[in-house]
C-alpha positions as CSV (number, residue, x, y, z in Angstrom):
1,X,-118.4,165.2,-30.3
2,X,-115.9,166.2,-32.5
3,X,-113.9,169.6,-32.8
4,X,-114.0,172.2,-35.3
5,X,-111.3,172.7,-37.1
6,X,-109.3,176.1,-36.2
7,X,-106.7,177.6,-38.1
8,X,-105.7,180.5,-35.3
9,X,-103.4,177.7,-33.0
10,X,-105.7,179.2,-30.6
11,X,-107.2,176.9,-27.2
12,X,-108.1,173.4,-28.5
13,X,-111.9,174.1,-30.1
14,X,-114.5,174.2,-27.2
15,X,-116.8,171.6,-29.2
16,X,-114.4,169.4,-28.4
17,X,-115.8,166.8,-25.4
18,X,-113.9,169.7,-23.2
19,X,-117.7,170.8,-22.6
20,X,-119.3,167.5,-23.3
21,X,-120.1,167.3,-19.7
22,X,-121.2,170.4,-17.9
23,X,-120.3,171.4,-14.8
24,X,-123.8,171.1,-13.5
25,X,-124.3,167.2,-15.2
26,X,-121.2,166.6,-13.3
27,X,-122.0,167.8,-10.2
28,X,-125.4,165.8,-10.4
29,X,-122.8,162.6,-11.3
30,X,-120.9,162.8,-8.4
31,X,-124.1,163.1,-6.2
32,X,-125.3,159.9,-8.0
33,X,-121.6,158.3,-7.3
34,X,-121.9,154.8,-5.6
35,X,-120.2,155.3,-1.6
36,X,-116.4,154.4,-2.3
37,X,-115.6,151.1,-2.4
38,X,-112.9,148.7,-3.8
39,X,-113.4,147.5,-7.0
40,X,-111.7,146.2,-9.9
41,X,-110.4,149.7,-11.1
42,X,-108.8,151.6,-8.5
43,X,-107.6,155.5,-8.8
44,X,-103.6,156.0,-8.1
45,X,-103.9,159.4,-8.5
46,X,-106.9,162.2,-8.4
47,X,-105.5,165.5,-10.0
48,X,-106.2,169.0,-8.0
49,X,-105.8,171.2,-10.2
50,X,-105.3,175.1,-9.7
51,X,-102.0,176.3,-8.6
52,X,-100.8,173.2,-7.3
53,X,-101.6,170.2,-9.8
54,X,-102.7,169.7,-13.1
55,X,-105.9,169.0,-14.4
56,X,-107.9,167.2,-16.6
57,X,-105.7,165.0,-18.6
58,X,-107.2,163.7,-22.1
59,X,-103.7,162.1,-22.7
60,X,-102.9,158.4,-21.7
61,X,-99.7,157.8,-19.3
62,X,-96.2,156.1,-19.9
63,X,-94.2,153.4,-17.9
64,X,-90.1,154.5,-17.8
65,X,-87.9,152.7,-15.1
66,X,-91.1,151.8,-13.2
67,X,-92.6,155.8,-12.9
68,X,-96.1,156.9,-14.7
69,X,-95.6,159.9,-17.1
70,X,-98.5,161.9,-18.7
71,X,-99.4,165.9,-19.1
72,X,-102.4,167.1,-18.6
73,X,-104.5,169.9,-20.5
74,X,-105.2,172.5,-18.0
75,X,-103.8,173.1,-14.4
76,X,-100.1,174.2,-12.9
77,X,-98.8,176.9,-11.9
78,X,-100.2,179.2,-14.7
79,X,-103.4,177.3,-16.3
80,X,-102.0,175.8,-19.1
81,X,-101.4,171.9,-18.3
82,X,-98.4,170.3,-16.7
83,X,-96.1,167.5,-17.6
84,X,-96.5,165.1,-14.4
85,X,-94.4,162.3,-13.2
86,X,-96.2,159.7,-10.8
87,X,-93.7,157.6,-8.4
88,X,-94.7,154.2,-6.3
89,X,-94.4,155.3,-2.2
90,X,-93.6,152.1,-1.2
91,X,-96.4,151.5,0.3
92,X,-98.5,150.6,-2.5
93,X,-99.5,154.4,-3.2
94,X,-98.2,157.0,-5.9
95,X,-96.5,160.7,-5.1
96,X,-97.1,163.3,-8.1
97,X,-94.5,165.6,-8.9
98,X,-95.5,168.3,-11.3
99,X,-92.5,168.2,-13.8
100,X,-93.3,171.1,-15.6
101,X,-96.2,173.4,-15.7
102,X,-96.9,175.6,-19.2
103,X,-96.9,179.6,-19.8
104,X,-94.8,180.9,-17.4
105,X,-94.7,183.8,-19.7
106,X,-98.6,184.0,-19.9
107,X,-100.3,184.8,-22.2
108,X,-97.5,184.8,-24.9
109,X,-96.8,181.1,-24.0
110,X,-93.6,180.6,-26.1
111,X,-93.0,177.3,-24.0
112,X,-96.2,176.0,-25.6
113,X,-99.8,175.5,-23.9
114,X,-102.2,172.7,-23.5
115,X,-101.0,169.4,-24.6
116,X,-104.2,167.0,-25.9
117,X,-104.4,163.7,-26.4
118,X,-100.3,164.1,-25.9
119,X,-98.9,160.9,-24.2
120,X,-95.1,161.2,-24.0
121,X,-92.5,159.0,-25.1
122,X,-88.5,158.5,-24.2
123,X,-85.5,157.9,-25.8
124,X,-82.7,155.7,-24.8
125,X,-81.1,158.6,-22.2
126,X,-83.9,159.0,-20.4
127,X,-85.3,162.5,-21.9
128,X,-88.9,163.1,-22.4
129,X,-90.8,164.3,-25.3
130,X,-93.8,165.2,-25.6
131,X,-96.3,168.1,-27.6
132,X,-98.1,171.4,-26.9
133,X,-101.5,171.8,-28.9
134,X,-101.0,175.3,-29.3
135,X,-98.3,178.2,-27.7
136,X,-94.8,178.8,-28.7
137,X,-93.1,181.6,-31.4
138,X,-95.8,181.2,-33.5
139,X,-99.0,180.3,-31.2
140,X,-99.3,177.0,-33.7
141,X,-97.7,174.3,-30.7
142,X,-94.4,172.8,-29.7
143,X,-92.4,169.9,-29.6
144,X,-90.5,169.8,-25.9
145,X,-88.4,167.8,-24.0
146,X,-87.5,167.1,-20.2
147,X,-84.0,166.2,-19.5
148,X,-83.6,164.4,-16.4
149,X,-81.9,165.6,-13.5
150,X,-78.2,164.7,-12.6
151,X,-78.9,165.4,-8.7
152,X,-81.9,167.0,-7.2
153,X,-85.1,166.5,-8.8
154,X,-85.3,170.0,-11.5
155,X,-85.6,168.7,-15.0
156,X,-84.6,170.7,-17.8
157,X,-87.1,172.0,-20.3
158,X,-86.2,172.9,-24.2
159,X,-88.5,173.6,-26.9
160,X,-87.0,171.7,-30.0
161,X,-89.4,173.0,-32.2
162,X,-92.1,175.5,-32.9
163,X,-94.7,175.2,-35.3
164,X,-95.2,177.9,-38.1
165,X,-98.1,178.7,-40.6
166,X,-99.0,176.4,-43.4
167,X,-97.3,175.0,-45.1
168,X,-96.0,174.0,-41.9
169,X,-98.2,171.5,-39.4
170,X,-100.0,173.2,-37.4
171,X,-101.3,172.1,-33.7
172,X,-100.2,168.8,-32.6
173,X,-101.8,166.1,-31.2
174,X,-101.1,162.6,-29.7
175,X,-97.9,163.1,-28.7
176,X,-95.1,161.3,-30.7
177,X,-93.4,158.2,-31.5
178,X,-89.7,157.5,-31.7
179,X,-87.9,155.3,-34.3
180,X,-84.6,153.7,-33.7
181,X,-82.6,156.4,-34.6
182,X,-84.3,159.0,-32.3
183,X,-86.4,160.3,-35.1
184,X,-89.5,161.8,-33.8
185,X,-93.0,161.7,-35.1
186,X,-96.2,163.0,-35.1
187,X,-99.8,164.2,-35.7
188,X,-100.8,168.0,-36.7
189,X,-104.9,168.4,-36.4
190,X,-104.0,171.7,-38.5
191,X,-101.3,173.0,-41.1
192,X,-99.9,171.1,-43.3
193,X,-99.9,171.1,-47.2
194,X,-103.9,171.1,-47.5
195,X,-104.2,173.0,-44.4
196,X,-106.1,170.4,-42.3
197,X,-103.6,168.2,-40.7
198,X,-100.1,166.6,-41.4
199,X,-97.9,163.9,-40.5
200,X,-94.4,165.8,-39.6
201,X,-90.9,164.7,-38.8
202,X,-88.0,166.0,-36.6
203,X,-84.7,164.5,-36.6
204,X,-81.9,165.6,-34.2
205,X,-78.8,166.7,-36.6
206,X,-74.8,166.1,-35.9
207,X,-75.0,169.6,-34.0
208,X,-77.6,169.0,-31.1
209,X,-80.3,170.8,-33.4
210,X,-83.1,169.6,-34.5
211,X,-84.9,169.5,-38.2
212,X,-88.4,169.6,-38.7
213,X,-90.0,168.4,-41.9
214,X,-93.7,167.5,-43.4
215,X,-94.0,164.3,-45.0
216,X,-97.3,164.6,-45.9
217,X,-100.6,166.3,-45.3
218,X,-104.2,164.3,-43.9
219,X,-107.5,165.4,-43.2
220,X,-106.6,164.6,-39.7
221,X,-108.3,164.2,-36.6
222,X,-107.4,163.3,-33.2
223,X,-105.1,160.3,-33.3
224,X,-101.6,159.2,-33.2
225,X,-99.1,157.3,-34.9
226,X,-97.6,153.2,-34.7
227,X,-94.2,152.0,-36.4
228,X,-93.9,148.4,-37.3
229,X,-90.7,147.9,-35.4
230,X,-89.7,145.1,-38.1
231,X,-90.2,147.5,-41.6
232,X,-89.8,150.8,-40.0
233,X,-93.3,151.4,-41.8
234,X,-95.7,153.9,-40.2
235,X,-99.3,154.1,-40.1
236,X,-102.0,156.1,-38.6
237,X,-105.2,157.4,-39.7
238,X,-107.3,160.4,-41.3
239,X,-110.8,161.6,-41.1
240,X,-111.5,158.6,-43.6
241,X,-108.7,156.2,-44.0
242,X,-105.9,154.1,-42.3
243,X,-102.7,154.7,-44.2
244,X,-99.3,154.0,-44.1
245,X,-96.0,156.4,-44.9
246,X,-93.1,154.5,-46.2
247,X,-89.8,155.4,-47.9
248,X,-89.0,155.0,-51.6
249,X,-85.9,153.8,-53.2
250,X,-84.7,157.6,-53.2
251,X,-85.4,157.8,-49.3
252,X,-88.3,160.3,-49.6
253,X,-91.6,159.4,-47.5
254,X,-94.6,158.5,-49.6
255,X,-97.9,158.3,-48.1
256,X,-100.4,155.5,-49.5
257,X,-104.1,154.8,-48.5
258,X,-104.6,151.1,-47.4
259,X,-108.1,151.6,-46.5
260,X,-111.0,153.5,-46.9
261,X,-114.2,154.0,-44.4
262,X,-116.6,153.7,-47.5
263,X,-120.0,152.9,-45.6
264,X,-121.7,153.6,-42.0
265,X,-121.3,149.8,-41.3
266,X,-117.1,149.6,-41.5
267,X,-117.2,152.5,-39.3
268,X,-116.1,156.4,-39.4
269,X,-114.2,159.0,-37.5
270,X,-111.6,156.9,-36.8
271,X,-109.5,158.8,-33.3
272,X,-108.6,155.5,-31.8
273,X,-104.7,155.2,-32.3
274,X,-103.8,152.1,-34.2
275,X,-102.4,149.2,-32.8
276,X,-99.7,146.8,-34.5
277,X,-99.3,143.0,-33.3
278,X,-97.1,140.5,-33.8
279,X,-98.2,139.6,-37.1
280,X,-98.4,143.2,-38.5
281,X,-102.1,143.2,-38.0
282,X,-103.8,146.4,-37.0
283,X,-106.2,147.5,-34.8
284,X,-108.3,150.3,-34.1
285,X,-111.8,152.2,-33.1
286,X,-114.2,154.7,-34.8
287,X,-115.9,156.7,-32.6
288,X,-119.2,156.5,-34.6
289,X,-120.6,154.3,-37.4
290,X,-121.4,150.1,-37.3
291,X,-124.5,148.9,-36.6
292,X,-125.6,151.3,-33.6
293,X,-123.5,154.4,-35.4
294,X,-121.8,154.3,-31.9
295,X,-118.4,152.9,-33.2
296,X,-116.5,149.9,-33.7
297,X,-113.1,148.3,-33.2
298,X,-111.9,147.0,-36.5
299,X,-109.0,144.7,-37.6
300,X,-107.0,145.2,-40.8
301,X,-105.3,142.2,-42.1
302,X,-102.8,142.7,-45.1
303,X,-103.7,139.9,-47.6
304,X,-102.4,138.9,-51.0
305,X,-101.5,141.7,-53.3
306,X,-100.9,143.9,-50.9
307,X,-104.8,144.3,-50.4
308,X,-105.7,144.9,-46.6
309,X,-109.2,143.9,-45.6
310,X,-111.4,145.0,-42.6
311,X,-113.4,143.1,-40.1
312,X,-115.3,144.4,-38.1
313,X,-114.8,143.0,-34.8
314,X,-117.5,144.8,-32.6
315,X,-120.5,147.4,-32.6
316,X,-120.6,149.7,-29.9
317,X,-124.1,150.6,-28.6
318,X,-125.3,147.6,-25.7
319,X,-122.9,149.4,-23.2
320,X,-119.8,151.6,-23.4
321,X,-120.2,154.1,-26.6
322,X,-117.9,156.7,-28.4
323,X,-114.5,155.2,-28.2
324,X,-111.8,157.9,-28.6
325,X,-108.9,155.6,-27.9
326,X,-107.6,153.1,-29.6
327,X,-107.2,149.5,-28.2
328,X,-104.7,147.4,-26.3
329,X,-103.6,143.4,-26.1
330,X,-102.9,141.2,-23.2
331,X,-100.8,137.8,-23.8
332,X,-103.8,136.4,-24.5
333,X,-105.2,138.2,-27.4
334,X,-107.5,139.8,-25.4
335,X,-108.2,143.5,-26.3
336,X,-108.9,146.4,-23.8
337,X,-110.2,149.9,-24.9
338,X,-112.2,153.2,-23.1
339,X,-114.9,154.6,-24.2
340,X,-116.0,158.6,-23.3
341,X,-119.8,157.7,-23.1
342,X,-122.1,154.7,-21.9
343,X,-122.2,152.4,-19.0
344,X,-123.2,153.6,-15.9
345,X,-124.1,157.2,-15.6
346,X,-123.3,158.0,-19.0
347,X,-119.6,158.5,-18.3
348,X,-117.9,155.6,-19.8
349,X,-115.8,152.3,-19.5
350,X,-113.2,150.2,-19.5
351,X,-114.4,147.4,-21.4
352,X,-112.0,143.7,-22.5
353,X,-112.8,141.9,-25.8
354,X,-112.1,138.3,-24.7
355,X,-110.6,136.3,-27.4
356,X,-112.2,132.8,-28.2
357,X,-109.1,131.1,-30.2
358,X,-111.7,128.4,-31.3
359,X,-113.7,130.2,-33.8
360,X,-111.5,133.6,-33.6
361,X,-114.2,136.1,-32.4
362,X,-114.3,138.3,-29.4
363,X,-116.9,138.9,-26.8
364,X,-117.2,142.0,-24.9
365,X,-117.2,143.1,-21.1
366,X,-117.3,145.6,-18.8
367,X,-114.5,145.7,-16.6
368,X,-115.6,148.7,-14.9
369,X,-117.8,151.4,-15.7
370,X,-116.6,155.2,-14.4
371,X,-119.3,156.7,-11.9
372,X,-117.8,160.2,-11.4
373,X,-115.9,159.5,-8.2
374,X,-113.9,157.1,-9.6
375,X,-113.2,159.2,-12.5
376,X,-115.6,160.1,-16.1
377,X,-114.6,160.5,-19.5
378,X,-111.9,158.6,-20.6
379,X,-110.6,159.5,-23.9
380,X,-106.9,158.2,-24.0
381,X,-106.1,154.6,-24.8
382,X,-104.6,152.3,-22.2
383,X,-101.4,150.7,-21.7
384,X,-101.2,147.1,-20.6
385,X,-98.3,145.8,-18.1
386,X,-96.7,142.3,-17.6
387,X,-99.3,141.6,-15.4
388,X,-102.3,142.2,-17.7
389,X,-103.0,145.3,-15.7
390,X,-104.6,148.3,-17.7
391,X,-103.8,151.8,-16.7
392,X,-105.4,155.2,-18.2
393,X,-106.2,158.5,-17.3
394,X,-109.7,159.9,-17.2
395,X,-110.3,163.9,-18.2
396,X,-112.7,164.5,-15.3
397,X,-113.9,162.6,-11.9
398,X,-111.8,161.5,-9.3
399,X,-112.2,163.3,-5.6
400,X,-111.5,167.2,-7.0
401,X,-113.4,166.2,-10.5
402,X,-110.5,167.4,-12.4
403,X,-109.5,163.6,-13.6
404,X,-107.8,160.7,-12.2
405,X,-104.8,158.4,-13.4
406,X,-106.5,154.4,-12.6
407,X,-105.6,151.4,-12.9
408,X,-107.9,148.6,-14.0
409,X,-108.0,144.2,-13.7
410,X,-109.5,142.9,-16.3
411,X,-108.5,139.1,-14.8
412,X,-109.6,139.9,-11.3
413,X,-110.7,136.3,-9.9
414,X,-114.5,135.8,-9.3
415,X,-115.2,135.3,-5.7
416,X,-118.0,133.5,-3.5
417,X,-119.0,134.8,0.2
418,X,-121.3,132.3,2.2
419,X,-122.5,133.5,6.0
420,X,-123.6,131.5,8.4
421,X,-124.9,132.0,12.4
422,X,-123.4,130.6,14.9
423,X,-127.1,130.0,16.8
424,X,-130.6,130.9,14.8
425,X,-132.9,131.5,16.5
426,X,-131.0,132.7,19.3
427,X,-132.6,134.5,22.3
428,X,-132.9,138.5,23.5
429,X,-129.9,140.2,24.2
430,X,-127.8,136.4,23.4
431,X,-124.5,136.6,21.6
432,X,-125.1,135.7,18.0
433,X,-121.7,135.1,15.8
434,X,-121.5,135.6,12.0
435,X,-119.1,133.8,10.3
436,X,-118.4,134.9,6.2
437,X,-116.1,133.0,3.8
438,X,-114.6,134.2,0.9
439,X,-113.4,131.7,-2.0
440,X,-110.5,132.1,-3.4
441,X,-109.3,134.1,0.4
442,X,-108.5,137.6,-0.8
443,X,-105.6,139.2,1.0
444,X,-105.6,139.3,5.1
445,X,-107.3,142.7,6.2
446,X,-109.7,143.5,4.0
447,X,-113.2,144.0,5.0
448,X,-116.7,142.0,5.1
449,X,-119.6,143.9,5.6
450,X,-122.1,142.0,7.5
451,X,-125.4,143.9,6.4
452,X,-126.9,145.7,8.6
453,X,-125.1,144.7,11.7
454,X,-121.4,145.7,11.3
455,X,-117.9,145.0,9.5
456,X,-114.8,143.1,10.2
457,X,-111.5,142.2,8.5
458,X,-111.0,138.8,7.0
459,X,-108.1,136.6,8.2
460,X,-107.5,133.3,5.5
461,X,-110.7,134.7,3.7
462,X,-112.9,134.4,6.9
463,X,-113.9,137.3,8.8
464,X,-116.3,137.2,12.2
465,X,-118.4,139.6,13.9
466,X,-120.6,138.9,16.6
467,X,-123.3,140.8,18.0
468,X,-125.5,140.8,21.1
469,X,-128.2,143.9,20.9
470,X,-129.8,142.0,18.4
471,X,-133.9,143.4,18.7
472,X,-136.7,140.8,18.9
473,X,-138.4,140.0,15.9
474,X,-136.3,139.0,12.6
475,X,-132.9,141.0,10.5
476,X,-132.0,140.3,7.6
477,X,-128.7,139.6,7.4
478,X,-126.3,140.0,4.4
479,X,-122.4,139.4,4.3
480,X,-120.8,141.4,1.2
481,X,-117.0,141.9,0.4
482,X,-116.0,144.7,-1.7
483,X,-113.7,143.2,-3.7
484,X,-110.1,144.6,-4.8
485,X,-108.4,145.1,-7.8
486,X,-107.8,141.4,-8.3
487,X,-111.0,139.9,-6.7
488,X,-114.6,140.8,-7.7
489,X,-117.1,141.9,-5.6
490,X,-119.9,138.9,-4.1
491,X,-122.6,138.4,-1.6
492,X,-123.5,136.0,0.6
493,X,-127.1,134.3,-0.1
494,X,-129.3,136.6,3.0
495,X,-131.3,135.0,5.2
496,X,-133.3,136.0,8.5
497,X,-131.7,135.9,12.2
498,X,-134.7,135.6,14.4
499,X,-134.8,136.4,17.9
500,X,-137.3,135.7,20.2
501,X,-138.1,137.2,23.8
């Protein structure tokens, strides 16, 4: 779905996907959940919400000195989203701590209110940045930072900026990017010179304060900004074009279109944040158009001329659907995305575009499709680790249904599980020994289910279980191991343990 555009700096627009899914169709998804299980996504953290926590997060998260950052929309102490910081326990969990939490000056919310989309991003002392959608002096959003604490574990929160009427951008989304000389950046879904989105500036000045400036207005929607780290260029995208914001000879920023969504099949609404690679390539999703009209991910290249061209590298609409994010890259060239709608139960997935170098086209998977427990609704992008590991956020789902922070495999190893018996048939009221094998041995401990008998742990990828109540006539018997978030789910072939009087 896609928001209307307000003008008030009032509560993001409720036809945005904030009501896609009802209460009640949730409720009904996490009836329908599968029983938990390990699987190649696994939640880190489920938000709470209410007092405590925040809740429902449509923003993606952000690695600094080994700690998950992110905000989320609603939740905290007064309702209006929370800055959170997620830490590893040592023993392979996460602890939350709520950073800051919006409005304490409800309902004036001078602080701001209800980041969206807003990842955050740091500079090189260690203070966060991030955006409010709407709040501060004006009610038209804020740009904010954390500082860090010298002891204890209080950060420091400043609003560096507060949006005013048009001209000025109005409403921020997708947080910010930084540039080398702590420049910040950013999206406005409202304001600027036309009034219906901008691309604005602010630069820290020689006295600690901060200026705030408007480069240029777009017909914006919902995504963010990428700097080619090599040209300083920046592009992003409007309702109906990619384009990229350079400076002149006389330092002033000039916007220029470098492509234009001209028909159905190349795509349109393009949300999905761009993506730079090495070779100054870009990527990035449309939430509709392409052959299904349930969007694409596109590449641009920049050819002779300085002509970019389009490819369309896949159609949305034989699984996942809707992408709202944009995509990421393993070493490989692989590609990695969300989408809000498809896969099982209508709630979305991760999905991998797997990279054939040969012929230089991409084939897609499902890496894991969100079932409501394991969270629904994913409409950030992800963020890819050393280890190929994908991690995102989800907007609802998760054990309270107010989103989860997961993390997803999308190189987990296949597995095979064989059973045997150690005596078939055996005799009433004999002890009867199942033996499973895993190939390649997950880690020691984890658990084979020997259907419908009973569970043990495996040991070297072998796990026993033996049994003696067995009733006279025939069970069919089934070994399955879960998997874990780098080994995928398999069963063993079944086959009959009869027992005879």
């Amino acid at each position: 779905m896609q928001a209307v555009k307000t003008r008030d700096g009032s509560k993001l627009a409720t036809a945005i996907v904030r009501g896609a899914l009802t209460l009640a169709v949730f409720s009904a998804l996490m009836i329908a959940a599968l029983p938990a299980q390990a699987q190649t996504q696994e939640v880190l953290y489920p938000f709470a919400g209410g007092t405590s926590d925040g809740s429902n997060p449509y923003g993606g998260i952000t690695f600094n000195k080994g700690n998950i950052y992110g905000t989320t929309y609603d939740g905290g102490l007064y309702g209006f989203g929370t800055v959170y910081q997620l830490t590893p326990n040592g023993s392979g969990g996460w602890t939350e701590q709520v950073l800051y939490s919006f409005c304490p000056a409800s309902p004036s919310c001078t602080d701001g209110e209800n980041p969206t989309f807003g990842s955050v991003v740091f500079d090189s002392k260690g203070n966060l940045y991030g955006t409010t959608y709407g709040g501060g002096a004006s009610g038209f959003g804020t740009i904010f930072q954390l500082v860090p604490p010298v002891t204890g574990s209080t950060w420091t929160y400043n609003v560096l900026y507060s949006f005013g009427a048009v001209p000025d951008a109005e409403n921020p989304v997708n947080g910010l990017i930084v540039d080398k000389s702590g420049n910040l950046f950013g999206t406005a879904y409202n304001g600027g010179p036309g009034g219906n989105g901008a691309v604005f500036e602010l630069s820290p000045t020689a006295s600690s304060t901060w200026t705030e400036s408007v480069p240029t207005g777009i017909n914006s929607l919902y995504s963010g900004l990428v700097q080619n780290p090599t040209t300083g260029i920046i592009y992003g995208t409007s309702s109906t074009t990619v384009f990229e914001l350079g400076k002149n000879p006389s330092g002033n920023w000039v916007e220029l279109p470098i492509f234009t969504f001209a028909s159905a099949a190349q795509g349109s609404q393009p949300n999905g944040t761009l993506m730079i690679d090495a070779s100054g390539n870009l990527y990035g999703t449309t939430v509709a158009g392409g052959t299904n009209s349930d969007g694409v991910v596109y590449k641009l290249t920049l050819g002779t001329g300085g002509k970019w061209t389009e490819k369309v590298i896949y159609n949305f609409g034989s699984n996942g659907i809707k992408p709202y994010g944009g995509v990421v890259a393993d070493s490989q060239g692989n590609l990695f995305g969300t989408t809000t709608a498809g896969g099982k139960n209508s709630a979305g997935i991760v999905y991998e575009l797997v990279y054939n170098a040969s012929n230089k086209t991409y084939a897609e998977r499902s890496i894991q499709a969100f079932v409501g427990e394991n969270g629904a609704l994913p409409y950030s992008g992800l963020v890819v680790d050393a280890n190929n590991l994908v991690y995102g956020t989800t907007y609802l789902g998760g054990a309270n249904g107010q989103g989860v922070v997961y993390v997803a495999n999308g190189h987990a190893q296949l597995t095979t599980t064989t059973c045997v018996s150690s005596v078939n048939p055996s005799t009433l009221g004999q002890a009867v020994t199942f033996t499973a094998t895993v190939t390649p041995a997950p880690p020691d401990g984890e658990p084979i289910v020997f259907e419908p008998v009973g569970q043990s742990n495996m040991v070297g990828g072998v796990a026993t279980f033996t049994v003696s109540n067995l009733k006279a006539g025939q069970t069919k018997i089934t070994a399955v191991y879960d998997g874990d978030l780098g080994f995928i789910t398999s069963k063993s072939v079944s086959f009959f343990q009869v027992v005879t009087k």
